[in-house]
C-alpha positions in Angstrom: 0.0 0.0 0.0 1.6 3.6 -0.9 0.2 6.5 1.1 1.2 10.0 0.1 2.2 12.1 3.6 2.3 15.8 2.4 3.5 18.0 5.4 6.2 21.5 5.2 7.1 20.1 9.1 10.0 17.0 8.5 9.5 16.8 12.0 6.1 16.0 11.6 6.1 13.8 8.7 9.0 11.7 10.6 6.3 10.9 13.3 3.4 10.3 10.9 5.7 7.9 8.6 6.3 5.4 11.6 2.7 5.5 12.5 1.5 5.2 9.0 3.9 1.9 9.2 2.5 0.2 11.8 -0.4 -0.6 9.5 1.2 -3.2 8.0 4.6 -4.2 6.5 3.9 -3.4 3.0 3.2 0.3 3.4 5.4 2.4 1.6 5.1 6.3 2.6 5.6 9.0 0.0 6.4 12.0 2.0 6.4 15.7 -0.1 6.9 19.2 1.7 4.9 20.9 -0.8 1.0 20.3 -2.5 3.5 20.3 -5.9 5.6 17.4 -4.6 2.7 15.5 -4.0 1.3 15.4 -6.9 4.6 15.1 -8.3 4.7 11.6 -6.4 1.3 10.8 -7.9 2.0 11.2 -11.3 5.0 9.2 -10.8 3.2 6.1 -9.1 0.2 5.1 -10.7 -0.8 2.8 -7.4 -1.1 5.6 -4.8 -4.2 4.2 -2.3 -4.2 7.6 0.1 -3.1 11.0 0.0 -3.0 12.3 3.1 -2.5 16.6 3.1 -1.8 19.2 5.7 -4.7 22.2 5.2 -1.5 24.8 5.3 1.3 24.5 3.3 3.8 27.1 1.6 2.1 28.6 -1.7 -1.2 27.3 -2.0 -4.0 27.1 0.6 -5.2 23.3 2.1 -8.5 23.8 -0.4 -6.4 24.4 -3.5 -4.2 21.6 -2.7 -7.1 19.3 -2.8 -8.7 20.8 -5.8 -5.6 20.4 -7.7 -4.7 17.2 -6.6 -8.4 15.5 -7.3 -8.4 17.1 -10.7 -5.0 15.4 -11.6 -5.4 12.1 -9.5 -9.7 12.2 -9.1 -9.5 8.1 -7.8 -6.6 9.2 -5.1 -8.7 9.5 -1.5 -7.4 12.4 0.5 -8.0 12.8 4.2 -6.7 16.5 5.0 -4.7 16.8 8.5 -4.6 20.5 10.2 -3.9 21.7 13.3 -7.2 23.3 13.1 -11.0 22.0 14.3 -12.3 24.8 12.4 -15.8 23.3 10.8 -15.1 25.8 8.2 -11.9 24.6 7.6 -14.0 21.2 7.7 -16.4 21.9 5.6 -14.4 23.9 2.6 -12.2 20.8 1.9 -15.1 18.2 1.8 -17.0 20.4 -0.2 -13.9 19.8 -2.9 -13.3 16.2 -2.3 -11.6 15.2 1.1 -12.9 11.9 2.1 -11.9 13.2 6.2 -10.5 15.4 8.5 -7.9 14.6 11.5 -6.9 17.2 13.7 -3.4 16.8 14.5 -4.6 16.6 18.1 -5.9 13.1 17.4 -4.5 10.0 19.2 -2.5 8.0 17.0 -5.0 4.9 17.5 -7.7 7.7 15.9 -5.6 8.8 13.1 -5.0 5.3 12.0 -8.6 4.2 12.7 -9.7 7.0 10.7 -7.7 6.4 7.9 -8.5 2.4 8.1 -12.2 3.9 7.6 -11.6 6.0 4.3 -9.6 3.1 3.1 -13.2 0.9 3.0 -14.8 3.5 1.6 -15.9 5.7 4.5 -15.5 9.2 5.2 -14.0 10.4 8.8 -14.7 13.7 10.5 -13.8 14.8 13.6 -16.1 14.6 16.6 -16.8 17.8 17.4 -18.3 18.6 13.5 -20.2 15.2 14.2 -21.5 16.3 17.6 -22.2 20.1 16.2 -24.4 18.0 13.2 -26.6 16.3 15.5 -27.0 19.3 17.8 -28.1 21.4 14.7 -31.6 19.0 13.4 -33.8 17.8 15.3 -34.2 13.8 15.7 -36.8 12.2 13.0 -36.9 8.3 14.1 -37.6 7.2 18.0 -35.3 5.4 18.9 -35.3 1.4 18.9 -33.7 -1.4 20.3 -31.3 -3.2 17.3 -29.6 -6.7 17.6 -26.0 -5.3 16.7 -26.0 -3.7 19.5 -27.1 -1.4 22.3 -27.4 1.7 20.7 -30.8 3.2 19.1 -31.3 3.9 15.8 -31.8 8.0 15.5 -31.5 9.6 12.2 -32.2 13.1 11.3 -34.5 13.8 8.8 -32.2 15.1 6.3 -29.8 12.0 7.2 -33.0 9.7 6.1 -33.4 12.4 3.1 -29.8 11.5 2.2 -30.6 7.8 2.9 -33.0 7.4 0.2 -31.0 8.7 -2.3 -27.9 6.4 -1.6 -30.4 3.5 -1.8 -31.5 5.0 -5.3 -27.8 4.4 -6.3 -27.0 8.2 -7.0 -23.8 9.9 -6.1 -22.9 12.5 -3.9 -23.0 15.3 -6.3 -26.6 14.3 -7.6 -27.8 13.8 -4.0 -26.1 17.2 -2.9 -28.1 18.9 -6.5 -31.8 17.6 -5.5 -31.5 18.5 -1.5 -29.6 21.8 -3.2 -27.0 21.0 -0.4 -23.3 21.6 -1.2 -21.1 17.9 -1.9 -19.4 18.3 1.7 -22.6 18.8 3.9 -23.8 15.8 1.9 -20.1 14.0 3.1 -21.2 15.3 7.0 -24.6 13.8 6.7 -23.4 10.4 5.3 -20.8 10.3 8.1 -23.6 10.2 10.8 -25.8 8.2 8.8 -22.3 5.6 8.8 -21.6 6.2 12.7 -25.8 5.7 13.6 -26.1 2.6 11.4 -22.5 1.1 12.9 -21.6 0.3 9.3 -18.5 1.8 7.2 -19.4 2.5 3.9 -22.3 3.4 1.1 -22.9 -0.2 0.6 -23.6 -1.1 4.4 -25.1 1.6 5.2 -28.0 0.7 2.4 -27.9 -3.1 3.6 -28.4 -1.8 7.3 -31.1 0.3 7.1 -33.2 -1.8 5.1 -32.3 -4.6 8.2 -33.7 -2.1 10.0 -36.5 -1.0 8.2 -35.9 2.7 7.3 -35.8 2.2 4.1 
């Protein structure tokens, strides 16, 4: 597995690399001190899995990084790292394609969970957006008992408005165009719907709610 790390702090990217490493033998990091060197290492591996990205880096801001490096490598998963919880900051970069967020205040245990996540296909934000999501709609299903486990069921309206239109097979960018939501608050709302339904991706999340019966 090849991961691009793309930090201006060496220091930094030291400690990330032997983390990143403890994944598993075969992972080979890529590290780059600019957004240009990243790409750089992209266009000279063809079998890049992640590109991890700080949000500020000399010469371009964390957004323009991950505009210019989806439009050159758009099958390349980036998960942005800053030093910032800003849900601004949050929001701008999913609203260009970021699959996640870490804070570099993380754990290393949430760091590598995280990026295990947008590795199978999910999308990882940090909890205080998630919290700040749910505190901001009101709750649409009572909650119920489930057999995986001992949690209720709760999703917002807007999450089961989302729902539907993942089970219709549409994308995010379609789904964001008919709720006339922008392609990151879509990413946000898919995130809880993932962390309600205990599932990881677009796939389970479809095959658990209709378990479930919300669908």
């Amino acid at each position: 597995m090849k991961i691009i790390l793309a930090d201006d702090h060496a220091l930094f990217r030291e400690g990330a690399r032997h983390l990143l490493q403890q994944m598993g033998k075969d992972v080979e990091v890529l590290e780059a001190g600019t957004c240009q060197e990243a790409i750089a290492h992209a266009n000279q591996h063809e079998d890049i899995d992640l590109a991890l990205l700080d949000l500020h880096m000399p010469g371009v801001t964390g957004v323009e990084c991950v505009i210019h490096f989806q439009a050159a490598h758009p099958d390349v998963p980036i998960v942005v790292l800053s030093g910032s919880e800003s849900r601004p900051n949050v929001q701008a970069v999913l609203d260009v394609g970021a699959l996640g967020y870490i804070p570099k205040s993380s754990s290393s245990q949430v760091m590598l969970s995280a990026i295990r996540l947008v590795l199978s296909g999910g999308i990882y934000l940090p909890p205080l957006v998630m919290d700040h999501e749910l505190a901001a709609t009101e709750v649409m299903t009572a909650p119920q008992a489930t057999s995986r486990g001992q949690t209720s069921c709760c999703l917002t309206e807007r999450q089961m408005d989302v729902l539907k239109l993942l089970a219709a097979g549409k994308p995010n960018k379609l789904i964001a165009r008919e709720l006339g939501l922008g392609e990151g608050t879509i990413k946000v709302h898919l995130a809880g719907i993932f962390r309600t339904l205990e599932v990881n991706n677009r796939t389970e999340a479809v095959m658990e709610a209709q378990r479930r019966k919300l669908l």
